[in-house]
One Martini backbone bead per residue (centre of mass of N, CA, C, O) as a GRO file, in nm:
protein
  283
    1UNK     BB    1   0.103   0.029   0.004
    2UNK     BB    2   0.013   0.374   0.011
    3UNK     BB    3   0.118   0.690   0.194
    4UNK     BB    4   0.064   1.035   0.086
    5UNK     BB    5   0.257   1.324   0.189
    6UNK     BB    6   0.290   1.592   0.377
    7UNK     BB    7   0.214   1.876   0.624
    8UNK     BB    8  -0.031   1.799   0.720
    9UNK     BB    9  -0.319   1.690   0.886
   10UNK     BB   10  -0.447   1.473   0.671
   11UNK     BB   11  -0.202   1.320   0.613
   12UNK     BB   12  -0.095   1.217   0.933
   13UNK     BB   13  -0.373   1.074   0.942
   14UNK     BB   14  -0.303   0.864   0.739
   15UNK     BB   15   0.002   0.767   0.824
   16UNK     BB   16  -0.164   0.664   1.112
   17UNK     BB   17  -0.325   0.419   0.943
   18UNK     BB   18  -0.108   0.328   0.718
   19UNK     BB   19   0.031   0.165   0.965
   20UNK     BB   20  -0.235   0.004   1.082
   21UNK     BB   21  -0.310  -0.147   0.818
   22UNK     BB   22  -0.027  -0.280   0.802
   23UNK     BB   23  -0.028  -0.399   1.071
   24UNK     BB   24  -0.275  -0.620   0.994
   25UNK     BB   25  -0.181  -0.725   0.696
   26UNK     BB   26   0.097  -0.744   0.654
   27UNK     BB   27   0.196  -0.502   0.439
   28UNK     BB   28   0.328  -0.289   0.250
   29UNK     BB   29   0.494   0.032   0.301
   30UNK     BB   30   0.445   0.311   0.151
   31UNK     BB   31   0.626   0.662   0.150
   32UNK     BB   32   0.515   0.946  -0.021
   33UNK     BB   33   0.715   1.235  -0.164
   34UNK     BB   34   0.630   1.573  -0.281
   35UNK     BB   35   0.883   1.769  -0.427
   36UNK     BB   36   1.018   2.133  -0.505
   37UNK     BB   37   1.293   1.989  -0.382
   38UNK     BB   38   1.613   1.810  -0.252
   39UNK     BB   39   1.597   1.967   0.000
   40UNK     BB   40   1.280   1.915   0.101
   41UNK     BB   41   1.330   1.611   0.074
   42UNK     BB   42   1.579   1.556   0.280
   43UNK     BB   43   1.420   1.697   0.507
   44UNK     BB   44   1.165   1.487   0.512
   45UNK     BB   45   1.339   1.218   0.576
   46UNK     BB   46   1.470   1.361   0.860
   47UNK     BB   47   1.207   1.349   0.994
   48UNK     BB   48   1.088   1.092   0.983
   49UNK     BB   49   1.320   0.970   1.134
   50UNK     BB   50   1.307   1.150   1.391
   51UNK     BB   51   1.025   1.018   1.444
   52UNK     BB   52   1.055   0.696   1.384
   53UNK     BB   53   1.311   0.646   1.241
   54UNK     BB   54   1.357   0.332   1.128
   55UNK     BB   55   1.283   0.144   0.875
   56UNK     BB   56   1.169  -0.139   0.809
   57UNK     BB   57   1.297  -0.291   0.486
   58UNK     BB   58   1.051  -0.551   0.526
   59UNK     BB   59   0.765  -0.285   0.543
   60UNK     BB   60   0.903  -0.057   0.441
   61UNK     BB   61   0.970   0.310   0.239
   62UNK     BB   62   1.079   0.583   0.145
   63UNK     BB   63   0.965   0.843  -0.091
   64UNK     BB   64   1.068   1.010  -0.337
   65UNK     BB   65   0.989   1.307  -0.508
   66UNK     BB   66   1.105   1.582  -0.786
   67UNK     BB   67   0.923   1.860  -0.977
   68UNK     BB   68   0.619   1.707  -0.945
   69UNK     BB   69   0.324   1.600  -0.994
   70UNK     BB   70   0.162   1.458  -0.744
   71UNK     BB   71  -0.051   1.282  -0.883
   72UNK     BB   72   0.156   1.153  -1.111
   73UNK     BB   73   0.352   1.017  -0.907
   74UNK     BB   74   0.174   0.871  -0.766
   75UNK     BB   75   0.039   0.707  -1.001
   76UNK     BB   76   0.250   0.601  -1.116
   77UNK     BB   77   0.357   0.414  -0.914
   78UNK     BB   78   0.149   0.239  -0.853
   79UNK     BB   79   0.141   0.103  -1.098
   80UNK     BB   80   0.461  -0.011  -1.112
   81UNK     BB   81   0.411  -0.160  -0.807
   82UNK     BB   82   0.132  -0.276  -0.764
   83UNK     BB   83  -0.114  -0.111  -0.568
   84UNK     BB   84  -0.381  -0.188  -0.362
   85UNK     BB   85  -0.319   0.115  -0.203
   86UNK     BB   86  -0.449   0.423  -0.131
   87UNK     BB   87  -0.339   0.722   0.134
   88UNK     BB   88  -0.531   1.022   0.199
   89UNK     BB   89  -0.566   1.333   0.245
   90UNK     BB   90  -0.841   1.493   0.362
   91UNK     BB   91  -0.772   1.813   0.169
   92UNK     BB   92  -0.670   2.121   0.147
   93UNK     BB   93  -0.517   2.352   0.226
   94UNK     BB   94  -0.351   2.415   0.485
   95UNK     BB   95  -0.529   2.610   0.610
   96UNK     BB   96  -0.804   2.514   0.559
   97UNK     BB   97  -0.703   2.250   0.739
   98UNK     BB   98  -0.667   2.371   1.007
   99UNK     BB   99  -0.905   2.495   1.039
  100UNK     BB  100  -1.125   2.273   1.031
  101UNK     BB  101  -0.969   2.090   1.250
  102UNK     BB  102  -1.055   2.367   1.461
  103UNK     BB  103  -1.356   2.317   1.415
  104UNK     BB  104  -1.431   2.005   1.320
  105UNK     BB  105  -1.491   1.991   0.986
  106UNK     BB  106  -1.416   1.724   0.907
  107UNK     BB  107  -1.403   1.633   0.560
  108UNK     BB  108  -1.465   1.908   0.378
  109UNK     BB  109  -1.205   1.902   0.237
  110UNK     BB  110  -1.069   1.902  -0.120
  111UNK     BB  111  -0.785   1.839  -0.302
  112UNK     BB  112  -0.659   1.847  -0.632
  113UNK     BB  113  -0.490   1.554  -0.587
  114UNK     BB  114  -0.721   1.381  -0.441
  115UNK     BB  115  -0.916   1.400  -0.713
  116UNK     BB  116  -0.730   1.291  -0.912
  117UNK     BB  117  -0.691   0.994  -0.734
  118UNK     BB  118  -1.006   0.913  -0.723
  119UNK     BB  119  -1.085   0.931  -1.037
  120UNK     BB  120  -0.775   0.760  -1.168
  121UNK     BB  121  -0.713   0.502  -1.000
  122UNK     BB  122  -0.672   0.118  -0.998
  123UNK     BB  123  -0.732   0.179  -0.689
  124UNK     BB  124  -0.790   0.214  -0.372
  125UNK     BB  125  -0.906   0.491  -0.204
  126UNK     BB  126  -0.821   0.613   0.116
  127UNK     BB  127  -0.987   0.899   0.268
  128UNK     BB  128  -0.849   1.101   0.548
  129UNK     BB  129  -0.965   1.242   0.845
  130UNK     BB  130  -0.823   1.445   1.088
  131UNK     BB  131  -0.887   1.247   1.344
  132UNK     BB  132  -0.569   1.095   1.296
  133UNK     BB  133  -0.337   1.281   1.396
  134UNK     BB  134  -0.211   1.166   1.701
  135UNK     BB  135  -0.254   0.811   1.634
  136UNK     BB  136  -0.536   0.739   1.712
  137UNK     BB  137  -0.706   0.450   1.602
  138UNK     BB  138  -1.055   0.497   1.553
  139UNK     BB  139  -1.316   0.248   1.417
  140UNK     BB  140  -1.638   0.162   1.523
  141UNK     BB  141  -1.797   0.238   1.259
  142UNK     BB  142  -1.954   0.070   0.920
  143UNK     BB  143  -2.015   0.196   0.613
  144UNK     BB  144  -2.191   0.000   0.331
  145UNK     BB  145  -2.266   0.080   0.005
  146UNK     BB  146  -2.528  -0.098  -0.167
  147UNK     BB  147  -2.690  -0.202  -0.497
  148UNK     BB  148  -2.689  -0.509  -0.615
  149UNK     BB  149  -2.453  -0.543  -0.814
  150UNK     BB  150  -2.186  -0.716  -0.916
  151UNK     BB  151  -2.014  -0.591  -0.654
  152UNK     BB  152  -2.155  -0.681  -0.387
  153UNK     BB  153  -2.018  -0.878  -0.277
  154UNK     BB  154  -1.748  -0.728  -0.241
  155UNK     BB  155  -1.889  -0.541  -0.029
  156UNK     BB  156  -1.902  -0.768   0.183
  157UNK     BB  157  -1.621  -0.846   0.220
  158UNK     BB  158  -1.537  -0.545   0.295
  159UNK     BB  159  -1.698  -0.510   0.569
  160UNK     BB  160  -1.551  -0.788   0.703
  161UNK     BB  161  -1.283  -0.721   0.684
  162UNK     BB  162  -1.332  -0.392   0.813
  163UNK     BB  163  -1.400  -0.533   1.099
  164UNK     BB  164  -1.177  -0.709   1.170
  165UNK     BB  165  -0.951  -0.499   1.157
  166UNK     BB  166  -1.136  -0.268   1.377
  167UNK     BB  167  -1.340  -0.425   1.561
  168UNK     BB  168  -1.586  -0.335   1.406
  169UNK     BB  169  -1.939  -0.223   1.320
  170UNK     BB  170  -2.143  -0.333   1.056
  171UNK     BB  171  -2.325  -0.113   0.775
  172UNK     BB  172  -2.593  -0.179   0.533
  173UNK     BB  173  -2.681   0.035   0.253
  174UNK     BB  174  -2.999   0.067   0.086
  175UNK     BB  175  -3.120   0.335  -0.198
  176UNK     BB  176  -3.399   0.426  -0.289
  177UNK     BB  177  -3.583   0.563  -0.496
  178UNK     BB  178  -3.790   0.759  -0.375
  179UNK     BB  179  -4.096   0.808  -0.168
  180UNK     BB  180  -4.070   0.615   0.160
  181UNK     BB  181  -4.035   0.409   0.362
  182UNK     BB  182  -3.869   0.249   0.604
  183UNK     BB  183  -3.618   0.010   0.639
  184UNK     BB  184  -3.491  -0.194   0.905
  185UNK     BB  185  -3.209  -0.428   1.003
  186UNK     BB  186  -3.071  -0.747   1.016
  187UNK     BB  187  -2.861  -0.921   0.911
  188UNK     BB  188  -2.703  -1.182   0.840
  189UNK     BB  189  -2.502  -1.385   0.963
  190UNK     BB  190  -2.207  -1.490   0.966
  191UNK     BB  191  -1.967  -1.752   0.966
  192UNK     BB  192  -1.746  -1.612   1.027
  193UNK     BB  193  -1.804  -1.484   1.350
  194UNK     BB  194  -1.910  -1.228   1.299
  195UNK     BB  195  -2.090  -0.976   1.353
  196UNK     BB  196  -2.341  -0.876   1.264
  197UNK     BB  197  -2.535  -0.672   1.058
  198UNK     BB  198  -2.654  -0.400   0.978
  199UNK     BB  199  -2.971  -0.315   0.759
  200UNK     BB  200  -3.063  -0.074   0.528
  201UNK     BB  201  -3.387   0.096   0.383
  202UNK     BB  202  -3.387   0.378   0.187
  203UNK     BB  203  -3.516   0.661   0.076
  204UNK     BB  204  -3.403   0.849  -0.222
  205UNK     BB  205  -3.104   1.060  -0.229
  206UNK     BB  206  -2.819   0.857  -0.218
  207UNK     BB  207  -2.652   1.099  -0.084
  208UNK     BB  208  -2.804   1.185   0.125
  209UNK     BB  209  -2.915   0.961   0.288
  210UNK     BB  210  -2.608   0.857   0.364
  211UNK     BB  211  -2.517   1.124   0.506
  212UNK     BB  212  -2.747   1.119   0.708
  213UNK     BB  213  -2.644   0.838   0.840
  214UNK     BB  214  -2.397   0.912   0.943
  215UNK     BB  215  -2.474   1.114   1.121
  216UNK     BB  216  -2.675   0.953   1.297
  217UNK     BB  217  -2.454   0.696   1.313
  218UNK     BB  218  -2.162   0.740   1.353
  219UNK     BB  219  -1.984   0.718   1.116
  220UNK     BB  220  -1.594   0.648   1.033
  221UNK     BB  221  -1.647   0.471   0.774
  222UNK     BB  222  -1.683   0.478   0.413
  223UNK     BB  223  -1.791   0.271   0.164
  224UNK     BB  224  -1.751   0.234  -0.197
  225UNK     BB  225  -1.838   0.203  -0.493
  226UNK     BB  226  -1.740   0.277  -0.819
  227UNK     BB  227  -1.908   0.416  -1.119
  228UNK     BB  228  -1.810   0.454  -1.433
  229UNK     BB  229  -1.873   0.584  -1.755
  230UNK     BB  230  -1.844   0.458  -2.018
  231UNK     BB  231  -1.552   0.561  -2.184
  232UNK     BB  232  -1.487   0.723  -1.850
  233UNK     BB  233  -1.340   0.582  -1.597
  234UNK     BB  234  -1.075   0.757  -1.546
  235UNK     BB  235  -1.284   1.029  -1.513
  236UNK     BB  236  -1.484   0.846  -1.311
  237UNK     BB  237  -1.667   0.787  -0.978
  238UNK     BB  238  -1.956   0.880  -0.959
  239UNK     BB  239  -2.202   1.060  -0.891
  240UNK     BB  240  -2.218   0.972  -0.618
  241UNK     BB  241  -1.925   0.923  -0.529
  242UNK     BB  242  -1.808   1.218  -0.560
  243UNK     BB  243  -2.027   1.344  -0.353
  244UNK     BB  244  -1.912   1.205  -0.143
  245UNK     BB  245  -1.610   1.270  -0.141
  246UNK     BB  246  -1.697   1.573  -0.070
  247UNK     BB  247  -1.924   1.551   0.188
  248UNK     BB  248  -1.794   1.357   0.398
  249UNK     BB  249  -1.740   1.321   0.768
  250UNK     BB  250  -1.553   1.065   0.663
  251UNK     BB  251  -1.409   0.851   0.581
  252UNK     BB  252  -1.324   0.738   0.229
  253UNK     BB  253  -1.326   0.385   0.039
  254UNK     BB  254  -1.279   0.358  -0.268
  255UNK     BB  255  -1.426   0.118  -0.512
  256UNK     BB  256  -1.375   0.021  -0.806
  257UNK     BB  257  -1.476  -0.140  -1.147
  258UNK     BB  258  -1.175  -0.117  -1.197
  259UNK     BB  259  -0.919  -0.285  -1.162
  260UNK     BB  260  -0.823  -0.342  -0.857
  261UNK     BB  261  -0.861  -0.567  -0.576
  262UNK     BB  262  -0.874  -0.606  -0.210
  263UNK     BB  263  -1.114  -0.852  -0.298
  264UNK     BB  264  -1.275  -1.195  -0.245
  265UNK     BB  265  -1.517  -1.311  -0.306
  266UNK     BB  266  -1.757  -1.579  -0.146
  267UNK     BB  267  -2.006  -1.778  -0.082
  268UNK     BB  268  -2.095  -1.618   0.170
  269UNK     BB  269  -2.139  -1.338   0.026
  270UNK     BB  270  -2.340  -1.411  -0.198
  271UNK     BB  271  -2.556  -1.560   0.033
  272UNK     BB  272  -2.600  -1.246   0.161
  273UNK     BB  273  -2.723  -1.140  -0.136
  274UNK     BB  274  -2.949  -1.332  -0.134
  275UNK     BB  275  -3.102  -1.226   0.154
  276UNK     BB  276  -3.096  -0.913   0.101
  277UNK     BB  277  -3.305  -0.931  -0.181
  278UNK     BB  278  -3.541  -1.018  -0.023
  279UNK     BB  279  -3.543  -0.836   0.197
  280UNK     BB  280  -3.560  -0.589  -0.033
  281UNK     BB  281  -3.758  -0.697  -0.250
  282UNK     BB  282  -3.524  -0.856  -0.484
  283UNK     BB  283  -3.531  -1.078  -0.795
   0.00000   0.00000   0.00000
C-alpha cells in the first residue's frame, strides 16, 4: 500500500492509519512525498526518520520524487508497483486544512491533487478525515453503501474485512429512488465468527440519504464501489461516489469497478446477498 504525504494534518492522519492498516494486514507500506526541490525531500526524509526512527527495510520504505505534479507521480508509482491501496488525507489548502481540523469540520474539503487520484486510481483509495492526526486509530462504526449490482458481493466481503480489522461494528445502506417508508433491520450473521451487521433500506435521493446516515449514525469510515462511465472510467468515479467523496464528514475507501481490488468474495458473500435481495424485496 502506498500513503502519500505532504505536511498536512490531513497527511499526518493518513499516515497513522496507513501505518495501522499495515500492521494488521502485513502488507508492505510505501510512504511516499513529492517535493520541489532535493533539499526539501532531503529535510523530509530527515524528519520522518527523527519522528519514526529507521523504517524496517522488510515492511516500509521512504519514496521521494522532486519537481514532480504530486498526482502524476502517485499514480506513476502506483502503477508501477502494483499498489493495491493508496491512503491520503482529505484537505485542502494547509490553511483551510488546519483551518477545518480546529472547527472540527473534518473531511470537508478536497484537495486538487486528492481528487484527481480518487477519480483516476486503478486501485482503492482511502481518503482519511483528520480526526486521525494524533496517532490513535478508532474506527468503531462502519457503513458499507450496497447497490446489489455484480459488485455487491465485493463490497459485502469488504465489509467484513474491515470489521475484521478494525474490530468495529459494519452496517449495510441499501437506497432505493423516491419517496417511501424506511426499512431498517439486522443482516444474516456471517459464517466466520463475526458480528451480524445491521442492514437500511431508505428511500431518496442517494447521496444525501447516505449523508444522513453517517451522520445520525455516527459511522466512522464509509466505503463504496464507485461505477464509472463506460468509455470514460478513468475520469469519473460516479456521479453518487464523487458526491459523496466531497461532502462524506468522515474517512471514505473508494473501491472502483476497474482496476485492481483488494477483495475476492467467495461462496458466504454471494449467499450473504441473496438473504438481502429478498429482505430488500429485489428478485
Amino acid at each position: 500500500m502506498l500513503v502519500a504525504t505532504d505536511s498536512s494534518a490531513g497527511a499526518e492522519a493518513a499516515f497513522h492509519l496507513a501505518r495501522y492498516v499495515s500492521s494488521k494486514s502485513s502488507g508492505f507500506l510505501y510512504i511516499m512525498h513529492v517535493a520541489r526541490s532535493s533539499e526539501a525531500a532531503a529535510d523530509f526524509e530527515a524528519e520522518v526518520t527523527s519522528r519514526y526512527g529507521t523504517l524496517p527495510e522488510d515492511s516500509a520504505a521512504l519514496v521521494t520524487r522532486v519537481g514532480q505534479r504530486p498526482a502524476e507521480a502517485i499514480l506513476r508509482f502506483a502503477r508501477e508497483e502494483e499498489v493495491e491501496l493508496i491512503l491520503m488525507g482529505k484537505h485542502g489548502s494547509r490553511t483551510t486544512d488546519r483551518l477545518l481540523t480546529y472547527l472540527g469540520a473534518y473531511g470537508q474539503a478536497l484537495g486538487s491533487t486528492c481528487e484527481y487520484v480518487v477519480r483516476t486510481a486503478e486501485c482503492p483509495v482511502l481518503l482519511t478525515s483528520p480526526r486521525f492526526v494524533h496517532g490513535s486509530v478508532d474506527v468503531r462504526r462502519i457503513l458499507v453503501a450496497i447497490d446489489f449490482s455484480h459488485f455487491t458481493p465485493a463490497a459485502i466481503r469488504l465489509g467484513r474485512e474491515l470489521a475484521d480489522m478494525f474490530d468495529a461494528e459494519v452496517e449495510y445502506l441499501y437506497v432505493r429512488e423516491g419517496a417511501g417508508e424506511v426499512d431498517a433491520g439486522d443482516a444474516p450473521p456471517t459464517n466466520n465468527g463475526l458480528p451480524p451487521g445491521r442492514f437500511s433500506i431508505e428511500r431518496g435521493a442517494a447521496d444525501r440519504v447516505i449523508l444522513d446516515h453517517i451522520r445520525q449514525r455516527g459511522i466512522d469510515l464509509l466505503a463504496i464501489h464507485s461505477h464509472g462511465a463506460t468509455g470514460d472510467r478513468r475520469a469519473r468515479i460516479g456521479h453518487v461516489a464523487e458526491k459523496l467523496v466531497q461532502a462524506a464528514p468522515c474517512s471514505i475507501l473508494t473501491v472502483k469497478s476497474f482496476g485492481r481490488s483488494p477483495v475476492r468474495p467467495d461462496k458466504t458473500d454471494r449467499d450473504i446477498v441473496a438473504r438481502l435481495r429478498v429482505r430488500a424485496g429485489i428478485g
